[in-house]
C-alpha positions in Angstrom: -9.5 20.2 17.8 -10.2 16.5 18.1 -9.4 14.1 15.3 -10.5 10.0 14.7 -8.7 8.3 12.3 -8.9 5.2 11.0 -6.3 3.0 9.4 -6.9 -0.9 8.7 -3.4 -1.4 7.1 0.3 -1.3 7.8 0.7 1.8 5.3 -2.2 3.4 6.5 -0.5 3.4 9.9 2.3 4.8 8.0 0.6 7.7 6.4 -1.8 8.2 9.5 1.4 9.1 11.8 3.1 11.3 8.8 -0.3 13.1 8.9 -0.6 13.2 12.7 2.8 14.8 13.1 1.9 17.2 10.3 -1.4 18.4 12.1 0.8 18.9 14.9 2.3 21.7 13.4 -1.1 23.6 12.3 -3.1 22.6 15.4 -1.1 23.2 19.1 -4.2 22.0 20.8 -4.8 18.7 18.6 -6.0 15.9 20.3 -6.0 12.5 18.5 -8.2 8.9 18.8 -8.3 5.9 16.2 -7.8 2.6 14.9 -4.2 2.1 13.4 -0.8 0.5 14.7 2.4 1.3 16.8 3.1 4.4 14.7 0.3 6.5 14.7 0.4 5.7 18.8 4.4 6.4 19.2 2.8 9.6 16.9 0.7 10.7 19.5 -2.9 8.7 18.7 -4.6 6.9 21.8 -5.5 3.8 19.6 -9.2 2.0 20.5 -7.9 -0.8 18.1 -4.9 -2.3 16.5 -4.9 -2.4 12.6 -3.7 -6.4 13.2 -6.9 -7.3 14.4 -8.4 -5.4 11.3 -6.5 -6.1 8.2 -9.1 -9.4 6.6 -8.9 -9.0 2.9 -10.5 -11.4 0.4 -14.5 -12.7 0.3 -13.1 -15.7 2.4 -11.0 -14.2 5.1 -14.3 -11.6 5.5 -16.5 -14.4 5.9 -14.5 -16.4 8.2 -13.8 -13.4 10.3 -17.1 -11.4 10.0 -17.7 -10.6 13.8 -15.0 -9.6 14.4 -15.2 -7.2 11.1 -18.8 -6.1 12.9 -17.3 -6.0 16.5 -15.0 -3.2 15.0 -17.2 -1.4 13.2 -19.5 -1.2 16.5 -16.4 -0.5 18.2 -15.3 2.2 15.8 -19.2 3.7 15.8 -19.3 3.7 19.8 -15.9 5.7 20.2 -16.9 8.6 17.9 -20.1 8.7 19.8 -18.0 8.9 23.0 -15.2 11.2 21.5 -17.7 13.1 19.6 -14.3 14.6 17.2 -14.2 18.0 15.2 -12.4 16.0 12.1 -13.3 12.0 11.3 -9.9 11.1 9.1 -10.7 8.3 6.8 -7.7 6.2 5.1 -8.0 4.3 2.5 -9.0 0.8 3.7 -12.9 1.6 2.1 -15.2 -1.4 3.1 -14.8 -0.6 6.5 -14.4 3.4 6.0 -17.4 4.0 4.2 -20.2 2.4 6.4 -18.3 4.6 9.4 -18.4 7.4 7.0 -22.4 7.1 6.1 -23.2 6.5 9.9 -21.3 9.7 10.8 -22.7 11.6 8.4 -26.5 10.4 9.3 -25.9 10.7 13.3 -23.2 13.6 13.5 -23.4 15.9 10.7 -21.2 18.0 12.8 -17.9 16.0 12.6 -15.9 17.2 9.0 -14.9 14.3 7.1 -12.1 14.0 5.6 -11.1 11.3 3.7 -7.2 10.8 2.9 -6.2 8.1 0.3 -9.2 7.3 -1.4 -10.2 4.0 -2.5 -8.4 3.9 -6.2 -11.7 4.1 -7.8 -10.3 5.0 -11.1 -9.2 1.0 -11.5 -12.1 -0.9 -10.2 -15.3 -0.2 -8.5 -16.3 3.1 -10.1 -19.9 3.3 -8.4 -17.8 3.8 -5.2 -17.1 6.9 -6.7 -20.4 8.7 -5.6 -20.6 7.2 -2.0 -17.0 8.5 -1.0 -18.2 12.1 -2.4 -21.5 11.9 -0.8 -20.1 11.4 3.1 -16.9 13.7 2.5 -16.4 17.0 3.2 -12.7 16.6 1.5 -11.0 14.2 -0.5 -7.5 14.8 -0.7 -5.6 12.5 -3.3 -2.5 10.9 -3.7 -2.0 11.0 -7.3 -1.8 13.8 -9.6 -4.9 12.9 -11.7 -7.1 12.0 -9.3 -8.8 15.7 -9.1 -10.0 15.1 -13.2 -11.4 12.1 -12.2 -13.7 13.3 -9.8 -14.7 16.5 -11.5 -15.7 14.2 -14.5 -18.2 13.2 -12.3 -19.3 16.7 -10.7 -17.2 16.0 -8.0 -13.9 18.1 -6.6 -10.7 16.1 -5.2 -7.5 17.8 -4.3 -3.9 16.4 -5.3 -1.9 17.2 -2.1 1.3 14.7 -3.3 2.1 11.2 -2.7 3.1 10.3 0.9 5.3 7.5 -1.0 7.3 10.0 -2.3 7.9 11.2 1.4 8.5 8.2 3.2 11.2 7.2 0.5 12.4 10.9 0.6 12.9 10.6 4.9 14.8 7.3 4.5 17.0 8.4 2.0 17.9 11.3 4.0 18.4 9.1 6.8 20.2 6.3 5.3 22.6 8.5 2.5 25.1 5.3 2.4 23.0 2.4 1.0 25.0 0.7 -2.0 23.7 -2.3 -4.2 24.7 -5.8 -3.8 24.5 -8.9 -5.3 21.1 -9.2 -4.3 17.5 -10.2 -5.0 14.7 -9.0 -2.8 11.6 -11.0 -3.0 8.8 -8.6 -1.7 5.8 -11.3 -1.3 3.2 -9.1 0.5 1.8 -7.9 4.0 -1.2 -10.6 4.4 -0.7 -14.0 5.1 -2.9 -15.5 2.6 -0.9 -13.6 -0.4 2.2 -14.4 0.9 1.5 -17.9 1.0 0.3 -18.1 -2.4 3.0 -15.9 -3.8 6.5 -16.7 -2.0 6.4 -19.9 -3.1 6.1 -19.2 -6.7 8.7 -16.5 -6.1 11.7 -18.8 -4.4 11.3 -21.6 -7.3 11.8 -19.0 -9.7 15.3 -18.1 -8.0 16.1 -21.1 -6.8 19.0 -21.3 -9.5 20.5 -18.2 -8.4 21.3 -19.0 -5.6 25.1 -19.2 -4.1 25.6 -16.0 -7.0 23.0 -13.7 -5.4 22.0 -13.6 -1.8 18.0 -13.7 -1.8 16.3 -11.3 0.9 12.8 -11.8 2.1 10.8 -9.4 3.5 8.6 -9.8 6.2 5.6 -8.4 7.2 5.3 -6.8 10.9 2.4 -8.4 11.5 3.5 -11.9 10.8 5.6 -14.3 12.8 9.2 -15.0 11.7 7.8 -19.0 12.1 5.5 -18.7 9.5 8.1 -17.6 6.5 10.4 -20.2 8.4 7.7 -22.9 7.8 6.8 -21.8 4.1 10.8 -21.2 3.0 11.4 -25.3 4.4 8.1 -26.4 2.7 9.5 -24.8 -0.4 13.2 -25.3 -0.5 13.6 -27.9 1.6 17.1 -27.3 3.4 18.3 -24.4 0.8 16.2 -22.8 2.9 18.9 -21.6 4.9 20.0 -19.7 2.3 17.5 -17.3 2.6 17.5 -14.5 4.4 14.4 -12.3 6.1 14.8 -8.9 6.5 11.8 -6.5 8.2 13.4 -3.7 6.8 11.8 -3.9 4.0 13.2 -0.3 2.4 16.8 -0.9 3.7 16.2 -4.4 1.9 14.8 -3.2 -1.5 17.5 -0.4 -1.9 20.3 -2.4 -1.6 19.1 -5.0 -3.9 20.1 -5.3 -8.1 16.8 -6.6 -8.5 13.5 -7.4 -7.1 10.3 -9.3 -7.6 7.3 -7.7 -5.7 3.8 -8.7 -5.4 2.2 -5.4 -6.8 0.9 -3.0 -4.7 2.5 0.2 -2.7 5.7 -1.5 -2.8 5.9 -1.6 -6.5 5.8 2.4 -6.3 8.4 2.1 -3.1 10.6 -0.5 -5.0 10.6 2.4 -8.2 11.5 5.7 -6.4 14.2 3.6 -4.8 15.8 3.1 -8.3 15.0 -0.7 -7.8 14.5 -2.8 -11.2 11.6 -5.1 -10.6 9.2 -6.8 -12.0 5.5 -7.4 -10.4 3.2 -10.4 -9.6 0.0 -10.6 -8.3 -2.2 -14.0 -7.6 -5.4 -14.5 -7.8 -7.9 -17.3 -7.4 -9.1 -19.0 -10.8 -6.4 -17.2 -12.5 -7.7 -18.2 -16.1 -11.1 -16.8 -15.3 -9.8 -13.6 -14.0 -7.4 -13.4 -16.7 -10.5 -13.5 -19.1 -12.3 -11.3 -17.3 -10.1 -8.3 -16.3 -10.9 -6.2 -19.2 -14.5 -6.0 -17.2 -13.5 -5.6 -14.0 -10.9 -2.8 -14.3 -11.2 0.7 -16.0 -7.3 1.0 -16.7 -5.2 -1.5 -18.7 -2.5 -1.2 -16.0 -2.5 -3.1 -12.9 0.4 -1.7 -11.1 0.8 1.9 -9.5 4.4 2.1 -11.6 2.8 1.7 -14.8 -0.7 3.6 -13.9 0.9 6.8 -13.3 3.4 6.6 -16.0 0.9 5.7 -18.5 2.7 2.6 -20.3 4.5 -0.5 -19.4 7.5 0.6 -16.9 7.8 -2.6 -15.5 6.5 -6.3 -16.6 3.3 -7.4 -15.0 2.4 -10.9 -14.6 -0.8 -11.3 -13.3 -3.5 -14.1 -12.6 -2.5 -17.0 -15.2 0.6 -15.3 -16.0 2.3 -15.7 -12.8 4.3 -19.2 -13.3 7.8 -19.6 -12.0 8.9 -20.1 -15.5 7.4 -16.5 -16.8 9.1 -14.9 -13.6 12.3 -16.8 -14.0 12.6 -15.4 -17.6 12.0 -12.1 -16.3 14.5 -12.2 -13.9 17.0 -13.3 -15.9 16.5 -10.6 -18.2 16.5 -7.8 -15.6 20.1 -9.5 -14.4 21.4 -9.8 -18.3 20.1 -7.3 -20.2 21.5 -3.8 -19.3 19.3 -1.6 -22.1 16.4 -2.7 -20.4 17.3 -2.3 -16.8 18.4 1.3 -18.2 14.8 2.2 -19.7 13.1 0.7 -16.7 15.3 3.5 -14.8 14.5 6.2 -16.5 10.7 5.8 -16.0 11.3 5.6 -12.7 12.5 9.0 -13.0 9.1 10.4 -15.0 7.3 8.7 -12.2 9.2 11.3 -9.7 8.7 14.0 -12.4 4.6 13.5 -12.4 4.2 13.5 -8.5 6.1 16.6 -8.0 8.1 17.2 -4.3 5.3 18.3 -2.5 4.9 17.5 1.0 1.4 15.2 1.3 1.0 15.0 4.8 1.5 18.6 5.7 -0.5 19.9 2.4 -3.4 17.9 3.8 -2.9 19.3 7.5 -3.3 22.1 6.1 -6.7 21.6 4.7 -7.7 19.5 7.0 -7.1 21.9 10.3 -8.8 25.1 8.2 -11.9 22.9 7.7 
């Protein structure tokens, strides 16, 4: 059979080229076309587009950059119509995935849609909710109570596992050896506009350790080494050299005593690696968002950690609440204060608990190929 998929992030890249493989192994005469990045092509996918020239998040970035946001969409409309596939693959990344989804459903009711990591429409934008059932012929979640959540609503979701749980399973295997050092990893984001915003904040609040704790970076593949050269002299003047970047990004979290992460995927990543942490998140008009939050989002969680657990795991500091003072406090205590590091631990291990070993990517294969 023939297969699009579409991934507009580096993690959908990720999962799109654990799920190619997996098809693979259920479907000898696969064939596969898409939008993602180098690992869904090294995984076999002939790629019409490159995630990089994709991945515009934020009302401003998607007004600056709107043609090229409609260029791909036309782009990604005209190559189904050329490819004409058995199996449209939708991940994540839902602005863009759901107008391809509605046009595919209108024009080619023929093509099964699948769509794999669904928008988390459980936080924030509930109406979504009917629009992602309505064009999908599966939805195959990522966490375990996604399948309620939908059948609230008359609709049916499967839990096939958590790819996250995969990926951190395969580099474990892979790297058996990592041990902690003195360390702090600073995990600022994939996007240049959050970086920006949040790496700053981030190297004040360890600027005073220092000399006692190497401080790791992590960069994003699709941004220039230049760029966190230019931010860590703007910030630190010529400590910066201090600092070390590090596009291993698992290699760097595992090996660190701590970490500070702008939350996200990596908050989840930085927990099933047994990493204390504590997550950030900017926003613009922090105050205003602050006030507003219990509004805009359906769970009183913000990061995946403390979502699936059901309670505070790890410290949030969000919107107003992200200062270099609140996150130098918090470090300190994750460095000092051993009965908390310890509880933060062993909710790491319910979060393994709730997810369960099973294998995403080939569970949703295997859906996805008997379609």
């Amino acid at each position: 059979m023939k297969y699009f998929l579409i991934a507009g992030e580096a993690s959908g890249d990720l999962h799109g080229s654990n799920l190619i493989r997996a098809i693979r192994q259920c479907d000898d005469a696969s064939f596969f076309i898409g939008m993602g990045g180098d690992m869904m092509r090294e995984a076999g996918c002939q790629l019409v587009q490159d995630y990089r020239n994709m991945a515009y998040m934020g009302f401003v970035a998607v007004a600056m950059n709107w043609r090229k946001i409609r260029h791909n969409i036309n782009l990604a409309k005209q190559s189904i119509r050329d490819f004409q596939p058995d199996n449209l693959i939708l991940i994540d990344y839902p602005s863009f995935n759901l107008q391809i989804a509605k046009y595919v459903k209108r024009h080619f009711p023929n093509i099964k849609i699948t769509y794999y990591i669904p928008p988390k429409v459980w936080a924030w934008k509930k109406w979504r909710i009917h629009r992602i059932a309505d064009c999908s012929d599966n939805i195959l979640g990522i966490f375990p109570f996604e399948p309620n959540f939908y059948s609230a609503y008359g609709y049916s979701a499967i839990y096939v596992g958590n790819p996250t749980m995969e990926s951190v399973k395969t580099f474990l295997a892979q790297y058996p050896n990592i041990h902690r050092k003195k360390q702090i990893v600073l995990i600022p984001g994939s996007r240049k506009y959050e970086v920006e915003k949040c790496l700053p904040i981030m190297l004040r609040a360890v600027k005073q350790w220092l000399g006692e704790y190497q401080i790791v970076v992590t960069k994003a593949p699709t941004l220039e080494n230049d760029f966190y050269v230019r931010l860590l002299s703007a910030t630190l003047g010529e400590v910066c050299n201090k600092i070390t970047l590090s596009g291993s990004t698992y290699e760097a979290m595992a090996s660190s005593a701590i970490a500070i992460v702008n939350s996200g995927t990596a908050t989840l990543e930085t927990a099933l690696l047994g990493t204390p942490q504590v997550a950030v998140y900017h926003v613009e008009f922090p105050h205003l968002m602050g006030a507003l939050r219990n509004l805009l989002f359906s769970i009183p969680y913000f990061t995946l950690v403390n979502i699936i657990v059901g309670k505070q795991v790890i410290k949030e500091l969000l919107a107003y609440e992200f200062t270099v003072e609140n996150v130098n406090r918090e470090v300190n205590r994750l460095l000092s204060d051993d009965s908390y590091r310890l509880s933060m631990l062993e909710g790491y291990e319910e979060i393994k608990t709730i997810l369960g070993q099973r294998n995403a990517a080939l569970d949703a294969a295997q859906i996805i190929t008997k379609a």
